[in-house]
MIDO-205973 format. One line per 8 residues: their letters; for each residue x, y, z of N, C-alpha, C, O, CB. Coordinates in nm, 2 decimals. Atoms other than C-alpha are relative to their C-alpha. Glycine has a CB too. Layout:
<sites>
A> X/Y/Z/X/Y/Z/X/Y/Z/X/Y/Z/X/Y/Z; ...
</sites>
This chain:
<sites>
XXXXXXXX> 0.04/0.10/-0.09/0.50/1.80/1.03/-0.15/-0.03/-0.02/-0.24/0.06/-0.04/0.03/0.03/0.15; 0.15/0.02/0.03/0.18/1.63/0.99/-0.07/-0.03/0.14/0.00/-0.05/0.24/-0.03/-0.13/-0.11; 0.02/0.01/-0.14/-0.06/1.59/1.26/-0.07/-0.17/0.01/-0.18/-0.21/0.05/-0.11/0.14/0.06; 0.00/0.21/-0.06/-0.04/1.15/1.28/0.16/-0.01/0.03/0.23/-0.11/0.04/-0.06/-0.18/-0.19; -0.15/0.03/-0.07/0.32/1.23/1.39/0.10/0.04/-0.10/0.20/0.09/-0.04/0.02/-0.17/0.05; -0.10/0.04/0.12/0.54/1.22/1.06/0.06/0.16/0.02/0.00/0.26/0.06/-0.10/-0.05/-0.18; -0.07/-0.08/-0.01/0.79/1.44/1.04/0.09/-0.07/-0.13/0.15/-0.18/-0.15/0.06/0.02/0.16; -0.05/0.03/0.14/0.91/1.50/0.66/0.16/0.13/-0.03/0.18/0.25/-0.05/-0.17/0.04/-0.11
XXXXXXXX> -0.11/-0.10/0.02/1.25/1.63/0.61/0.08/-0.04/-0.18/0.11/-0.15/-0.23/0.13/-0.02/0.17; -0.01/0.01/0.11/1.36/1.71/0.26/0.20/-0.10/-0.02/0.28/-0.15/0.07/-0.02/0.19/-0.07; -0.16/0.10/0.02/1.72/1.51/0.12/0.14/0.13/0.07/0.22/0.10/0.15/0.04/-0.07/-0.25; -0.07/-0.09/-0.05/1.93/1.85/0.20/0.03/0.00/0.14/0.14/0.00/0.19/-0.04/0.08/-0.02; 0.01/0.00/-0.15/1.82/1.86/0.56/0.06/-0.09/0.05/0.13/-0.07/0.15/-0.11/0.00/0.06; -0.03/0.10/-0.08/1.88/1.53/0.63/0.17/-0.07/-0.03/0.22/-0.17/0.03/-0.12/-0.09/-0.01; -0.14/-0.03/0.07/2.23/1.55/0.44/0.11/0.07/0.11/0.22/0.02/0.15/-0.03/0.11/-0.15; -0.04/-0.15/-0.08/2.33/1.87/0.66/0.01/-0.09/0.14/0.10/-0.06/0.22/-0.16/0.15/-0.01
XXXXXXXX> 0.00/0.08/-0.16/2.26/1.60/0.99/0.07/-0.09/0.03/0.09/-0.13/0.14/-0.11/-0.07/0.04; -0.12/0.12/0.01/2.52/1.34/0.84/-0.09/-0.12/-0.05/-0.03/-0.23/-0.07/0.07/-0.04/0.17; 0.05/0.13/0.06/2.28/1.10/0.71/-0.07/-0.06/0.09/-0.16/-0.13/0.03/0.10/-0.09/-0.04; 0.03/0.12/-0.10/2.17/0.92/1.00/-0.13/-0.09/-0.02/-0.25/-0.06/-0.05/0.00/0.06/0.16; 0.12/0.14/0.01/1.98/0.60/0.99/-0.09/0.05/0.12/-0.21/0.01/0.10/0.08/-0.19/0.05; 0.16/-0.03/-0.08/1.74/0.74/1.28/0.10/0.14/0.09/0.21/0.19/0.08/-0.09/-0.20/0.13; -0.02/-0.10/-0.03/1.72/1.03/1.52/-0.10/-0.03/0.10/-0.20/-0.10/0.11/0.00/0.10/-0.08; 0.05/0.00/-0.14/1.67/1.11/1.86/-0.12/0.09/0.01/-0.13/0.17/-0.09/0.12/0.05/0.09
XXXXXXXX> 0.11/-0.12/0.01/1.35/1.33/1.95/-0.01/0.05/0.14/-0.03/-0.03/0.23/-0.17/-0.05/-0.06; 0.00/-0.06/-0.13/1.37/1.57/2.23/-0.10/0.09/-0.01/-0.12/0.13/-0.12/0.13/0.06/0.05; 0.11/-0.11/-0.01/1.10/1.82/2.32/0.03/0.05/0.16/0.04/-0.01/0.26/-0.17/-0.06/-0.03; 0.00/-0.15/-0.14/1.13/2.17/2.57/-0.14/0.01/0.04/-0.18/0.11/-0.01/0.04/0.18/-0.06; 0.13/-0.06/-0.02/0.76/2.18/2.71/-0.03/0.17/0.00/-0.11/0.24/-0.06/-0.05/-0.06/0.13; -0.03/-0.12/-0.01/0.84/2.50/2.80/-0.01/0.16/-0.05/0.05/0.25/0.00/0.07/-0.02/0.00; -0.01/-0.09/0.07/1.00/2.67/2.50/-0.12/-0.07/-0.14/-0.14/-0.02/-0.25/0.17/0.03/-0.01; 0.04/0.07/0.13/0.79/2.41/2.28/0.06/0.00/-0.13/0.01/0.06/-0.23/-0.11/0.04/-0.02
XXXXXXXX> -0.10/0.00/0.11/1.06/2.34/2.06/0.03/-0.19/0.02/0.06/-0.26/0.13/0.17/0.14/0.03; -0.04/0.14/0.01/1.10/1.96/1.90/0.17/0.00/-0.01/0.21/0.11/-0.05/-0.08/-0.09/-0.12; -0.15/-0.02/0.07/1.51/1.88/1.85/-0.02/-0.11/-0.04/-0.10/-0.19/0.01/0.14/0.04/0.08; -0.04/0.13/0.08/1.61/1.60/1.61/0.12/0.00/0.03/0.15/0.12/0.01/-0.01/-0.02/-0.16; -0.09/0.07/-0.01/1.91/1.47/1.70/0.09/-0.14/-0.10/0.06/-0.25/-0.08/-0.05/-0.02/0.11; -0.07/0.11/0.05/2.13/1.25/1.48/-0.01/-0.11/0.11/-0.03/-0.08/0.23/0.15/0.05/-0.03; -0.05/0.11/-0.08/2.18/0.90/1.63/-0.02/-0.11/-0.10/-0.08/-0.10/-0.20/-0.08/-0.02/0.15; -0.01/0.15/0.10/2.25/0.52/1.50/-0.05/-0.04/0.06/-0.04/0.00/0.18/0.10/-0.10/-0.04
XXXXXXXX> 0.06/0.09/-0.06/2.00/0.27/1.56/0.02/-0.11/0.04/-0.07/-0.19/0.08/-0.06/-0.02/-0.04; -0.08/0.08/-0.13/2.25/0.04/1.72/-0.03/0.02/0.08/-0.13/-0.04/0.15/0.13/0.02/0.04; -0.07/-0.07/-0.13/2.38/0.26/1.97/-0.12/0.06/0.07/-0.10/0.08/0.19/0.12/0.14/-0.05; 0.14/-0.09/-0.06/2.01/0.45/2.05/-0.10/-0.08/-0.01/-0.13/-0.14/-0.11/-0.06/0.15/-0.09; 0.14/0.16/0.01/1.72/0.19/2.13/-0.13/0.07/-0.02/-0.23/0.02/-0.07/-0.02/-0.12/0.20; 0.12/-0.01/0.00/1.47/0.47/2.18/0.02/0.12/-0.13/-0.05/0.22/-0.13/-0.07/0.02/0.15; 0.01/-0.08/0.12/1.57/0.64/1.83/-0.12/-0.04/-0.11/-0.18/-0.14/-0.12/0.13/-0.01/-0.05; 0.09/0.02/0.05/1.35/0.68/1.60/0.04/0.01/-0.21/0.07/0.10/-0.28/-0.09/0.12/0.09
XXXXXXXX> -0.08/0.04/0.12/1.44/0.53/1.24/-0.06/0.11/-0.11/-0.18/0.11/-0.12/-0.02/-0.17/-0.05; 0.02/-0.04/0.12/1.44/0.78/0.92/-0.04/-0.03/-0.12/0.01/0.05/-0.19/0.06/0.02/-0.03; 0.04/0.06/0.07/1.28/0.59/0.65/-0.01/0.06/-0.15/-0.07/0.17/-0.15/-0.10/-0.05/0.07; -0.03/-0.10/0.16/1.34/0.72/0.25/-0.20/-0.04/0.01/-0.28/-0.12/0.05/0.14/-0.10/-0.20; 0.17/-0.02/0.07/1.00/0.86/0.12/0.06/0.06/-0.13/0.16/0.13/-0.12/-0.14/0.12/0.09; 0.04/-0.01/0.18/0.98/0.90/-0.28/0.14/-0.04/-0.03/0.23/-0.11/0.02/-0.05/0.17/-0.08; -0.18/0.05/0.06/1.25/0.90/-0.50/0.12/0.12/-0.02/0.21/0.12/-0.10/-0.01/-0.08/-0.17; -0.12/-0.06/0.07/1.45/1.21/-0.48/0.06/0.03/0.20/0.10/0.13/0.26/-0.05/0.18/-0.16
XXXXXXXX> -0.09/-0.01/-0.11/1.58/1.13/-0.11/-0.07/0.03/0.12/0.00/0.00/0.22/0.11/0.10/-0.02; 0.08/-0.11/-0.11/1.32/1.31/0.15/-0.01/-0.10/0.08/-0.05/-0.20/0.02/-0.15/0.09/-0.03; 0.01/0.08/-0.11/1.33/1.11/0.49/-0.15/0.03/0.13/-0.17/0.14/0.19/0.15/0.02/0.06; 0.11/0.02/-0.10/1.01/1.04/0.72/0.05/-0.03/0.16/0.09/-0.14/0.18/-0.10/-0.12/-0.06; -0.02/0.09/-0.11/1.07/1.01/1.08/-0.20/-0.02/0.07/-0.28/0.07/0.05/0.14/0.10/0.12; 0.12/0.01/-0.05/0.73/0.88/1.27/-0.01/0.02/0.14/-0.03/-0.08/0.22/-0.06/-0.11/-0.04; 0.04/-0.07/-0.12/0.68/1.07/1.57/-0.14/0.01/0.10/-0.15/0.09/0.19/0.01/0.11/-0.03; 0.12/0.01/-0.05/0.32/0.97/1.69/0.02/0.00/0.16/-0.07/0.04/0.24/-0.07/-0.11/-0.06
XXXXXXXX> 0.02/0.04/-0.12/0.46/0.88/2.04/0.04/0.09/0.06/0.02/0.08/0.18/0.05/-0.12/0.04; -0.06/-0.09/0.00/0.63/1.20/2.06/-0.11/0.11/0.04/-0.10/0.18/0.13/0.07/0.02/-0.11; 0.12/-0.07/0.02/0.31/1.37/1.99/-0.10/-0.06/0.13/-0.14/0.03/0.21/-0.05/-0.03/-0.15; 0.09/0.00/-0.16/0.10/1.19/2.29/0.04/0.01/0.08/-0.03/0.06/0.16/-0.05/-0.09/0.06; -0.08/0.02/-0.10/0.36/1.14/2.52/-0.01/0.18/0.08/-0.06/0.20/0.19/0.17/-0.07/-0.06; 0.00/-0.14/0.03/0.38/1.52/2.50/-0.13/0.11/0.01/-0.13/0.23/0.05/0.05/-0.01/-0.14; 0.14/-0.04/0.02/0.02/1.60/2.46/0.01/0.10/-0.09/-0.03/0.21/-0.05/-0.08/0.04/0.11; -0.03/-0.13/0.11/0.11/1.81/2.13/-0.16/-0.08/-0.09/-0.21/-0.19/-0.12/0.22/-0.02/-0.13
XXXXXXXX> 0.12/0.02/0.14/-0.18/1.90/1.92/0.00/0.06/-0.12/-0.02/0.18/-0.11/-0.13/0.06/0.03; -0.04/-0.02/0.09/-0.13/1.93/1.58/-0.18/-0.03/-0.10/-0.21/-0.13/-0.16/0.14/-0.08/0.00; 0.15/0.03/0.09/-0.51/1.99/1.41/0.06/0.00/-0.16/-0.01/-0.07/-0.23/-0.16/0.15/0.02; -0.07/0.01/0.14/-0.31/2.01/1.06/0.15/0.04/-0.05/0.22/0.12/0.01/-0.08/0.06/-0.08; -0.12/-0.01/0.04/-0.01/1.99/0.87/0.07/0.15/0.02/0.02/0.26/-0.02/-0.01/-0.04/-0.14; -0.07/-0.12/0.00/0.23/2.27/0.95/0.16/-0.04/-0.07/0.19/-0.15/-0.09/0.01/0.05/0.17; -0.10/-0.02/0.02/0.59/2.38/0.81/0.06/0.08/0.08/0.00/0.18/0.14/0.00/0.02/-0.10; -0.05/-0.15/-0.11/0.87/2.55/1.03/0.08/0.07/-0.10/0.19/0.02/-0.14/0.12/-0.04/0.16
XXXXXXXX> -0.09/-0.12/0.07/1.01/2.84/0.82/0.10/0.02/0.04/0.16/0.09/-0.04/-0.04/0.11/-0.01; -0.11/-0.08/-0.09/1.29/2.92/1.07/0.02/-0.10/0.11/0.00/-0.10/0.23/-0.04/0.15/0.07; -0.02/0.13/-0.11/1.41/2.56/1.15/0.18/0.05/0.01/0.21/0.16/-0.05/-0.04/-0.22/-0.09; -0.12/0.00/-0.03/1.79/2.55/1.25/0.10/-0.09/0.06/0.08/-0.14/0.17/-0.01/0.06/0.05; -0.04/0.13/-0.07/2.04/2.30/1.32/0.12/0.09/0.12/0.19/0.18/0.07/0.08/-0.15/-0.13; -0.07/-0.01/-0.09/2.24/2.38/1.65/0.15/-0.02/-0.03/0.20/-0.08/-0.13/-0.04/-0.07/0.08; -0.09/0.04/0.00/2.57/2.39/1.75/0.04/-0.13/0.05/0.16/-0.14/0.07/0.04/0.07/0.04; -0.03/0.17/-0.02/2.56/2.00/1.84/-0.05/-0.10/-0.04/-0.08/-0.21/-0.01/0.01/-0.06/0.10
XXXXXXXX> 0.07/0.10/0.14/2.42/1.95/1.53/-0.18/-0.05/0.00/-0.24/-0.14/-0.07/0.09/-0.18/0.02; 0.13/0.10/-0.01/2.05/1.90/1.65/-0.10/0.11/-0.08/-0.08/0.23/-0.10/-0.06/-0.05/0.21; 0.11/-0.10/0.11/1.77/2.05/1.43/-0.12/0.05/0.09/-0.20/-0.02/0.15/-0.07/-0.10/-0.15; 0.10/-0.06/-0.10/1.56/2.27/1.61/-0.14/0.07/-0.05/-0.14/0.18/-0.09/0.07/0.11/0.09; 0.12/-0.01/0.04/1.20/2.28/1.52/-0.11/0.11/0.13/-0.09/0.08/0.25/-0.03/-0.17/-0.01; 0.04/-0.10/-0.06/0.99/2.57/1.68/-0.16/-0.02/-0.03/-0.21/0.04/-0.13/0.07/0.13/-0.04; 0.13/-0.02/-0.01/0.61/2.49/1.75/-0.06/0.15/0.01/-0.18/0.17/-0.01/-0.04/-0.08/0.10; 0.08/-0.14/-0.04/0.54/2.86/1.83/0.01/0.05/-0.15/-0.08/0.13/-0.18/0.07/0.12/0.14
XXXXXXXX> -0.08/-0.05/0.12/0.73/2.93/1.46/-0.07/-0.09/-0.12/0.00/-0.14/-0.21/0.18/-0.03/0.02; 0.05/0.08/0.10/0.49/2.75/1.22/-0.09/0.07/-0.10/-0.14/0.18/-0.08/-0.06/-0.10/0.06; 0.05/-0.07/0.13/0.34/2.81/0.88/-0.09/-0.14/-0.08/-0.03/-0.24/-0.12/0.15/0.06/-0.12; 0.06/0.07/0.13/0.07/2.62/0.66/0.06/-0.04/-0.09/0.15/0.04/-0.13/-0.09/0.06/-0.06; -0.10/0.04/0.13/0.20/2.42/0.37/-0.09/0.09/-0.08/-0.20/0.13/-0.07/0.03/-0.19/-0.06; 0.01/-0.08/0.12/0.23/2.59/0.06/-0.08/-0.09/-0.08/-0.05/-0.21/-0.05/0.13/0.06/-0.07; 0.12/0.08/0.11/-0.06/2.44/-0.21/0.00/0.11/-0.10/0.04/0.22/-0.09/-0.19/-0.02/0.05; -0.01/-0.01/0.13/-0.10/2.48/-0.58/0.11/0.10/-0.04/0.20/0.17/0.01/-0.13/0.04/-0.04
XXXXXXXX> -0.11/-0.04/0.12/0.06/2.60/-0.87/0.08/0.13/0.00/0.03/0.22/0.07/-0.08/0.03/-0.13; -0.09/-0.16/-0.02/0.32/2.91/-0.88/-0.06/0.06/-0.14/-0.09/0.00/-0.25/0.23/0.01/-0.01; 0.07/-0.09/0.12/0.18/3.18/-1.10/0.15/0.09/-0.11/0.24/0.17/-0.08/-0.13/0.15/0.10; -0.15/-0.04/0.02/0.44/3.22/-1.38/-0.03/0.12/-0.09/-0.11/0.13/-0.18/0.11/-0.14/-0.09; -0.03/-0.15/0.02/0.53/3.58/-1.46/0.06/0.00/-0.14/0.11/-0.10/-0.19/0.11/0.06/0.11; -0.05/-0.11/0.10/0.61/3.82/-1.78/0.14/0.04/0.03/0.17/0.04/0.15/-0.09/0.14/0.00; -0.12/-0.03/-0.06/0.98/3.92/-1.79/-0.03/0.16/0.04/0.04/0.23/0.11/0.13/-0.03/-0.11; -0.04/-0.10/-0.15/0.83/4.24/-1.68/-0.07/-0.02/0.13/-0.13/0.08/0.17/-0.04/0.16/-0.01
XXXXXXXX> 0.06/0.04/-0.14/0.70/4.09/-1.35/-0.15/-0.01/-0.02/-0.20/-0.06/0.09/0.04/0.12/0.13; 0.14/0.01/-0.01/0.32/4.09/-1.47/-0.08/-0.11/0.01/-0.09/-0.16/-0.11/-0.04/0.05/-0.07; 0.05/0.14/0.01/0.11/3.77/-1.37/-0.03/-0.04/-0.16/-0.11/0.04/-0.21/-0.15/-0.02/0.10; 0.05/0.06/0.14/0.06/3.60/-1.74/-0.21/0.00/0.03/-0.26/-0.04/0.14/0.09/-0.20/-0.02; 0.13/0.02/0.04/-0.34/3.62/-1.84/-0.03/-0.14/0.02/0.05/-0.22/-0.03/-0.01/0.05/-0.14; 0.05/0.13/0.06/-0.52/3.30/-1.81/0.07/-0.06/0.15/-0.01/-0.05/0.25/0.07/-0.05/-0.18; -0.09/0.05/-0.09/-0.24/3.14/-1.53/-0.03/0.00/0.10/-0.05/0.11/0.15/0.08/0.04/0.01; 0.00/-0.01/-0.16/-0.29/3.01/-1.18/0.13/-0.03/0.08/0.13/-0.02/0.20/-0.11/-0.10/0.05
</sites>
């Protein structure tokens, strides 16, 4: 999740939810947990549409109003390591459960496990 609202879910995740053209956004003040919810943008007026980002499938939902409405402060990009979709299908995102995105290069290894010389 970035902190102007965006909420980036890879093509798997959003596969795993049924596809849906948009999604509901619920938030626990409480337990501070967001849920995504499947929904059609028919049938749900205050859903919030999935929009393709790049080209290998990954869907954007834009959550900014989510984020004030809420008074969620997000000073920078986070990842949830230990997201989960429910038993009624809704994907449960855990503000207390967050991690910094991963940056740069993987450092590629010797077949006996030793970082290669030189390699970042």
């Amino acid at each position: 999740m970035y902190p102007n609202g965006e909420i980036a879910l890879t093509r798997f995740t959003h596969e795993e939810l049924g596809a849906p053209d948009a999604y509901t956004l619920l938030y626990d003040r409480k337990l501070k947990i967001i849920g995504l919810r499947p929904a059609n943008t028919i049938a749900a007026s205050r859903a919030f549409p999935a929009r393709r980002k790049g080209r290998h499938g990954s869907r954007r939902i834009r959550a900014w109003r989510l984020l004030r409405q809420y008074n969620i402060d997000l000073t920078s990009t986070v990842t949830f390591p230990r997201c989960e979709i429910d038993h009624t299908g809704t994907l449960i995102l855990d503000l207390n459960d967050t991690e910094p995105p991963r940056t740069g290069r993987k450092r590629k290894r010797w077949s006996d496990g030793q970082t290669q010389p030189g390699c970042i």
